[in-house]
VOGU-3710 file (C-alpha; in Angstrom, 3 decimals, decimal comma):
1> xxxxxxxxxx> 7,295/219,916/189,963  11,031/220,173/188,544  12,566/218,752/191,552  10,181/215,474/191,522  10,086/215,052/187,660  12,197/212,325/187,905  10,165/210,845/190,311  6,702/210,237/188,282  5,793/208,277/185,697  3,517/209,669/182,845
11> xxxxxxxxxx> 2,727/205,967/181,627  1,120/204,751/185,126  0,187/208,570/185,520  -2,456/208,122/182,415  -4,269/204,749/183,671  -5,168/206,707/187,093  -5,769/210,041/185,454  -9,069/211,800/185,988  -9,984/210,849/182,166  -8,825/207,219/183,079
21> xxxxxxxxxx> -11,673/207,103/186,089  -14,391/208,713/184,014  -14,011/205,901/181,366  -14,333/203,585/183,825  -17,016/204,846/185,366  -18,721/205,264/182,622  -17,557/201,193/181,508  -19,207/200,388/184,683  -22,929/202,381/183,895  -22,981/200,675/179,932
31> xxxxxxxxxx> -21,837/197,462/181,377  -24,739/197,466/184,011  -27,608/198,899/181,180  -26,356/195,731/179,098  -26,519/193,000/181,606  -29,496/194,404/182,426  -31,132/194,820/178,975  -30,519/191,189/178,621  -31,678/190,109/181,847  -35,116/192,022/181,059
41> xxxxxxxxxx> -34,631/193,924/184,118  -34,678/197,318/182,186  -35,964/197,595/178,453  -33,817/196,486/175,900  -34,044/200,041/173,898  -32,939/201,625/177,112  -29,900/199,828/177,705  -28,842/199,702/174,095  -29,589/203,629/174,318  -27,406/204,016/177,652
51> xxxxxxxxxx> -24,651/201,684/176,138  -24,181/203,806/173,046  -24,049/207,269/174,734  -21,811/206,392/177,542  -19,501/204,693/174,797  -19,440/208,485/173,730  -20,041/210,533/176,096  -17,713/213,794/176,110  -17,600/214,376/179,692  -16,986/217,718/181,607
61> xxxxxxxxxx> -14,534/216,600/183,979  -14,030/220,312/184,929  -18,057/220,222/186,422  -17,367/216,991/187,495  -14,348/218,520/189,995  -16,796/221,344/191,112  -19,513/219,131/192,202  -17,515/216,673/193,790  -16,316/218,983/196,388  -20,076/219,954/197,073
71> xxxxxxxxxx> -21,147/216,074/196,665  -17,792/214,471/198,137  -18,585/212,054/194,579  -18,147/212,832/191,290  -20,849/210,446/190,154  -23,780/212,481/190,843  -22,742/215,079/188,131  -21,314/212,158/186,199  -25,054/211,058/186,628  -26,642/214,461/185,165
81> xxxxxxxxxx> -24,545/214,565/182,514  -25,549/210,826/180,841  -29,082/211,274/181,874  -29,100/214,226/179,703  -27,431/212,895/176,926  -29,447/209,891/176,874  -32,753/211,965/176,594  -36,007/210,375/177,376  -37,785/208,462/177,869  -34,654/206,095/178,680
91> xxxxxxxxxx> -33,172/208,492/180,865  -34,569/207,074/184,132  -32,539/203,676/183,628  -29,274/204,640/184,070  -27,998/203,728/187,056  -30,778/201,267/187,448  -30,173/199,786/191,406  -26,763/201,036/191,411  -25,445/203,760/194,462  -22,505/206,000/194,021
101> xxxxxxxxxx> -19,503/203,370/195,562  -20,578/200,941/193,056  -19,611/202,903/190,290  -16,152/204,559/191,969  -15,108/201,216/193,838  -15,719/198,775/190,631  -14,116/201,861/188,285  -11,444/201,617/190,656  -10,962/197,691/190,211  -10,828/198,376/186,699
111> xxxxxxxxxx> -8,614/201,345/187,107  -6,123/198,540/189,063  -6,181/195,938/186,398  -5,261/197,922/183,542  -2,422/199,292/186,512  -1,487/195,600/187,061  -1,160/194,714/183,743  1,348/197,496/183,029  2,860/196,738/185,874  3,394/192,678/185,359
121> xxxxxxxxxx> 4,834/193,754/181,924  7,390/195,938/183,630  7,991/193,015/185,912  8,503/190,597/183,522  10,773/192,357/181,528  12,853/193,459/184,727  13,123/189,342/185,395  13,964/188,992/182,308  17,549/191,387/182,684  18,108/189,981/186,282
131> xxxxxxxxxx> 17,660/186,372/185,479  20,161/186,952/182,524  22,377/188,692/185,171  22,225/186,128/187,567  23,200/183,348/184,986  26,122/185,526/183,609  27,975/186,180/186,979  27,607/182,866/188,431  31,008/182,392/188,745  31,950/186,300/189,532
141> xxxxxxxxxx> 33,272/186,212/193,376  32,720/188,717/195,541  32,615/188,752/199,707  29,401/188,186/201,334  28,429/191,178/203,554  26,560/190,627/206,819  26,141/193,522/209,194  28,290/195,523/206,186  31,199/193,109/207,068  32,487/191,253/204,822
151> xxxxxxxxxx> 32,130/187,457/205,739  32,347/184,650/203,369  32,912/184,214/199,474  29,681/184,393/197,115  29,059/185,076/193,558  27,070/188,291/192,228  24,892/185,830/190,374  23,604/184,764/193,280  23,511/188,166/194,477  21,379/188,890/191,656
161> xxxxxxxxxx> 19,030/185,707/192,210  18,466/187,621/195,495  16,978/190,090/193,847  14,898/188,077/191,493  13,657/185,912/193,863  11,357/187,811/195,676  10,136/189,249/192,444  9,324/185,759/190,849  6,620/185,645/194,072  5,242/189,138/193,751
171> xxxxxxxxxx> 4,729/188,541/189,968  2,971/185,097/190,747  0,813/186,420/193,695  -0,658/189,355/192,228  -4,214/190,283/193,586  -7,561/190,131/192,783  -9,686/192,763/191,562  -13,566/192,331/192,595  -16,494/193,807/191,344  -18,559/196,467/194,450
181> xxxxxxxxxx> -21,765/196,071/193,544  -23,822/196,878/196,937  -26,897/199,533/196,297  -27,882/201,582/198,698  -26,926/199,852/201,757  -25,391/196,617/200,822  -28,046/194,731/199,829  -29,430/195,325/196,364  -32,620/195,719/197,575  -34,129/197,978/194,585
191> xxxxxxxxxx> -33,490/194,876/192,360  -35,028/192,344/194,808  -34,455/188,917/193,841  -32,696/189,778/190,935  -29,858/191,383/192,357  -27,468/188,776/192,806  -28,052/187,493/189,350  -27,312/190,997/187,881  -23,953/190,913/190,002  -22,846/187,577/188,843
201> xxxxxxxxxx> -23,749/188,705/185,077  -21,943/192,416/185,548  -18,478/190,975/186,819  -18,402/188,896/184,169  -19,391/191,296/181,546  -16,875/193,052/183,232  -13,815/191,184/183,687  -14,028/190,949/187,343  -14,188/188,189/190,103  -17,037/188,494/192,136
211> xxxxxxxxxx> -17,364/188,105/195,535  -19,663/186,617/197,501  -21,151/189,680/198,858  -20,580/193,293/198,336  -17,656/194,667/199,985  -17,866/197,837/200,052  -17,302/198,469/203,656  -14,756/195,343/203,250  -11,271/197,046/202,674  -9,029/194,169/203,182
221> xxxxxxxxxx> -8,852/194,139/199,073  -7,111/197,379/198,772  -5,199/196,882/201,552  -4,174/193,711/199,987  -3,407/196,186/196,716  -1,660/198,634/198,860  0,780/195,619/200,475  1,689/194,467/196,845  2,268/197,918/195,704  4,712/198,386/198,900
231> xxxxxxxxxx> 6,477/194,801/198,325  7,069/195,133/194,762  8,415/198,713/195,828  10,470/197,063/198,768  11,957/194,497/196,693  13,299/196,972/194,270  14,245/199,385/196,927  16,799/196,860/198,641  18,622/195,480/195,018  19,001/199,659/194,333
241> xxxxxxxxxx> 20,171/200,245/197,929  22,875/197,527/197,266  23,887/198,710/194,294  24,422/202,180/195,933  26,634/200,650/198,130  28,754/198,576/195,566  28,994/201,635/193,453  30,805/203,433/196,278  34,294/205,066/195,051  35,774/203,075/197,644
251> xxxxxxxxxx> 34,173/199,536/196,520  33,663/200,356/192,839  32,320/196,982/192,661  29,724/197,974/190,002  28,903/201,347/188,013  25,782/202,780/186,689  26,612/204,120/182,986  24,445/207,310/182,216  24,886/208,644/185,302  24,264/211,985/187,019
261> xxxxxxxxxx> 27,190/214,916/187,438  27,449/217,489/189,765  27,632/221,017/189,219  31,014/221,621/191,459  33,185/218,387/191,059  33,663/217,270/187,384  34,785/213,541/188,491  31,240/212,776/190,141  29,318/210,073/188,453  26,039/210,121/190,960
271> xxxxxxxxxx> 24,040/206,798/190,469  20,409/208,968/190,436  18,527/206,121/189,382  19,655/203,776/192,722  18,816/207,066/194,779  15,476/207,162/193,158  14,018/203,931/193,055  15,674/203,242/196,778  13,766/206,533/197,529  10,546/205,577/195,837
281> xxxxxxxxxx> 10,639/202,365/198,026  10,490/204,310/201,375  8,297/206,472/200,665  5,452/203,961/199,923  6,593/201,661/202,987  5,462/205,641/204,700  2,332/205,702/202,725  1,358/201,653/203,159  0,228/202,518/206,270  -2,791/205,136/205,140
291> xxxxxxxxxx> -4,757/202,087/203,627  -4,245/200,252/206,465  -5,916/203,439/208,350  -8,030/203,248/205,281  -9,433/199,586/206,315  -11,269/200,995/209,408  -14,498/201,814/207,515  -17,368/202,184/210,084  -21,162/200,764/209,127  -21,992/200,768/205,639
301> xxxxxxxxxx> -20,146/203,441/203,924  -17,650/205,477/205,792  -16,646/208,574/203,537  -14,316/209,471/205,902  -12,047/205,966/204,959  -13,259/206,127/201,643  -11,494/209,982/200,829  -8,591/208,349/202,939  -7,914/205,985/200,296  -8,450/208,213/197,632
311> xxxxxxxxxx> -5,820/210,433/198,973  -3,209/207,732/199,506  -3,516/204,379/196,662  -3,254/207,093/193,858  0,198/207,963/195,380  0,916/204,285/196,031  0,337/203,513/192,411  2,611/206,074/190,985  5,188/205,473/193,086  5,612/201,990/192,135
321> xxxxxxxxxx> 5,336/202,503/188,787  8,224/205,192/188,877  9,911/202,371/190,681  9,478/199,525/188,276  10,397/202,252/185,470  13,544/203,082/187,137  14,344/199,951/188,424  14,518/198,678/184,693  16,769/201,557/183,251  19,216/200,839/186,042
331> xxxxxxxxxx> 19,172/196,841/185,252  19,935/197,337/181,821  22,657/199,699/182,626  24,683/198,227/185,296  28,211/197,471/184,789  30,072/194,580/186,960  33,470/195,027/187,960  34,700/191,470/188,429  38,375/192,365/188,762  37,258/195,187/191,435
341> xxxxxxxxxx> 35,064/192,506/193,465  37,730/189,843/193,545  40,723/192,570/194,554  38,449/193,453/197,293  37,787/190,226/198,642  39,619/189,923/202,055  41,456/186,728/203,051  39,943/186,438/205,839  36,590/185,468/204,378  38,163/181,959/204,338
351> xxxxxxxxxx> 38,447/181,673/207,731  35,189/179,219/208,133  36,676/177,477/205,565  40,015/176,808/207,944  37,866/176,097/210,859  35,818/173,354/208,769  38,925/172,513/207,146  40,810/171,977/210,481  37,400/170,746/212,001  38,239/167,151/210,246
361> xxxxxxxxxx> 41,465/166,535/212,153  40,574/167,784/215,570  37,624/169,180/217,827  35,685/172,267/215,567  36,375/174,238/219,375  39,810/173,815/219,516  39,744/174,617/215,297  37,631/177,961/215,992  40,254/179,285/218,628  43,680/178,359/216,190
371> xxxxxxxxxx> 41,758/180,148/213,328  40,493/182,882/215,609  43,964/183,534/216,854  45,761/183,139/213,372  43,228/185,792/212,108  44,200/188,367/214,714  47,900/188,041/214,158  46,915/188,165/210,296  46,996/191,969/210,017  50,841/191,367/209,793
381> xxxxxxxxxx> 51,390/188,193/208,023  49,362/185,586/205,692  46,498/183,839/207,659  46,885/180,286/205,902  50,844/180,723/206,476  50,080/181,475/209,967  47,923/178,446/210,285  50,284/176,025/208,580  52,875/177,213/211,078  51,095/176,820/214,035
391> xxxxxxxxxx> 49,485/172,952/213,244  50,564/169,874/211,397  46,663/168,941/210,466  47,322/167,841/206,697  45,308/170,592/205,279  45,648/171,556/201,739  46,091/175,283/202,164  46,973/175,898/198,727  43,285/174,644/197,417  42,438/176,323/200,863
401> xxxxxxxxxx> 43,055/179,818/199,598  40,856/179,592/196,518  37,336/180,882/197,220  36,113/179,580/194,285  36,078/176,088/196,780  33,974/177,685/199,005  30,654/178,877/197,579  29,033/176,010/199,018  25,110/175,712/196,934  26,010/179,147/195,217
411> xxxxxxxxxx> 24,962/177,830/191,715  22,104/175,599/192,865  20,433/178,357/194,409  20,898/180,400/191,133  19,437/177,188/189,322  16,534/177,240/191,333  15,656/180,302/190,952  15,952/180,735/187,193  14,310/177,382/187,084  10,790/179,109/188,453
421> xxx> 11,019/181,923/185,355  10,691/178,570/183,386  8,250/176,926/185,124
//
């Protein structure tokens, strides 16, 4: 659609195309006819046989759409289609003690990590610009804003590290994508005492951990997808929606270069990609909570949960991916107004300092109520003249006045946090 273009993602959009599951789908049918061929559980001519044509295979996805609204699966037609094209008499081996969820879940899980991957890279680089950010505006002062008032002196670099943070933890704790290898009804039985062996053998032919049973009624894995997805989302959401409020004409703290116009008033400059990616990041905190629904999977199989999350990770996934896109264009072009952040900065944001300040030459309670009382009376005068004129505590108001005295473990914390990008 025209009005969500700028919205999607056609990079992410390919690895969870309809092509994109087919592949894996078909990945997951040659990798089982391998591990199989080797394990002597099928004959070696059939799975080399199987492995070759689904390495080929020219699928028709368009018959594969028809019969999955008459199957609720696309793998039974996916089924028909290799059979055929593997001929006999090797035909009756693919799919050897396999069920349909095996093949969509672990397609899925490969689906994810070729997802994840993109989506670390995008990361990465995004930590990368922040990080450089951070360490470039340590020393840029602006106010502090808690409850949108502003409050104390800090630095945008630490702003930044604010931002980076939370990233650093949701590129570390990424996770992990299982192989669903079940049968029929959870229990291999059609392989009998092989079946275990065969599962241990396929998720590592495929590239996948594998758990210690088959999960495929176990949905706390996608859910745990879902939650990243939504975090990494989150986390972007709230450095955008900060940046939409710094970029205000009123603030003008920072400005997005590139950025939208308006069709009636030629001085507009509208910062699209902060209303995007903060837009983005609601709407999969909305759609988090369809996994979750997702998760209730009844007995066995529950095709009810299962078309639930079929309808709502796909979303998830290109949403975040928009996000991370976004997110990245609007790092690299944000401009920092330092003279803009420092005119801005109120006096009064040193008014802990005073109180601390005053705290060392009498009671902090009687220091609180001076300061509180020279601040209201400050709307018509200079609060540190005020405050010299109503005590002789030997304060050094001049230094006083400077918030560059009070930023407290500003750089530390900046440290700290660029120090885990090296570690």
């Amino acid at each position: 659609m025209i009005l969500d273009a700028y919205l999607s993602d056609p990079e992410t959009e390919t690895l969870i195309s309809d092509s994109a599951l087919v592949k894996t789908m078909l990945e997951m049918e040659a990798a089982l006819a391998r591990v199989q061929g080797r394990l002597g559980i099928i004959p070696a001519a059939a799975a080399a046989r199987i492995d070759q044509v689904a390495g080929d295979l020219d699928v028709d996805i368009t018959a594969l759409g028809v019969a999955t609204v008459r199957d609720g699966v696309p793998v039974i037609e996916l089924l028909r289609q290799l059979r055929g094209a593997v001929g006999g008499p090797h035909d009756g081996y693919v799919h050897w003690g396999a069920t349909s969820q095996d093949i969509v879940d672990t397609a899925q899980a490969l689906m994810l990590a070729r997802v994840l991957a993109l989506f670390r890279g995008r990361l990465d680089q995004l930590i990368k610009t922040w990080a450089g950010l951070a360490d470039r505006h340590r020393g840029t002062i602006l106010a502090a804003r808690t409850r949108n008032q502003q409050a104390v002196p800090t630095t945008f670099g630490l702003k930044v590290a604010g931002w980076l943070a939370p990233l650093l933890r949701h590129r570390r704790q990424h996770p992990a994508l299982k192989l669903q290898f079940g049968g029929a009804g959870g229990t291999l039985s059609a392989l009998g005492g092989d079946g275990p062996g065969v599962a241990a053998a396929l998720a590592e032919e495929l590239g996948l951990s594998n758990p210690p049973m088959p999960w495929h009624n176990q949905r706390d894995g996608i859910v745990e997808f879902a939650n990243w997805l939504s975090g990494v989302s989150g986390i972007l959401g709230r450095s955008a929606g900060e940046i939409l409020l710094l970029a205000q004409t009123e603030v003008g703290e920072v400005k997005l270069r590139g950025a939208g116009g308006s069709s009636a008033m030629p001085q507009k400059a509208n910062p699209v990609l902060a209303e995007a990616v903060l837009a983005l990041a609601r709407r999969n905190a909305g759609l988090v909570g369809g996994v979750h629904q997702a998760a209730l999977h009844m007995h066995e199989r529950d095709g009810t949960a299962w078309n639930l999350e079929w309808l709502t990770l796909p979303d998830m996934i290109r949403t975040t991916g928009a996000g991370l896109h976004h997110a990245e264009v609007m790092a690299q072009n944000l401009d920092v107004d330092a003279d803009r952040m420092a005119a801005n900065l109120s006096p009064a944001t040193l008014a802990e300092a005073a109180v601390y300040a005053l705290a060392e030459h009498m009671p902090k309670s009687e220091a609180q109520a001076l300061v509180k009382a020279a601040s209201s009376a400050a709307a018509t005068g200079d609060l540190f003249d005020l405050l010299a004129a109503r005590t002789e505590a030997p304060v050094d108001w001049s230094a006083l006045r400077d918030p560059a005295n009070y930023l407290g473990a500003a750089n530390h914390f900046i440290d700290a946090v660029l120090k885990e990008i090296r570690s």
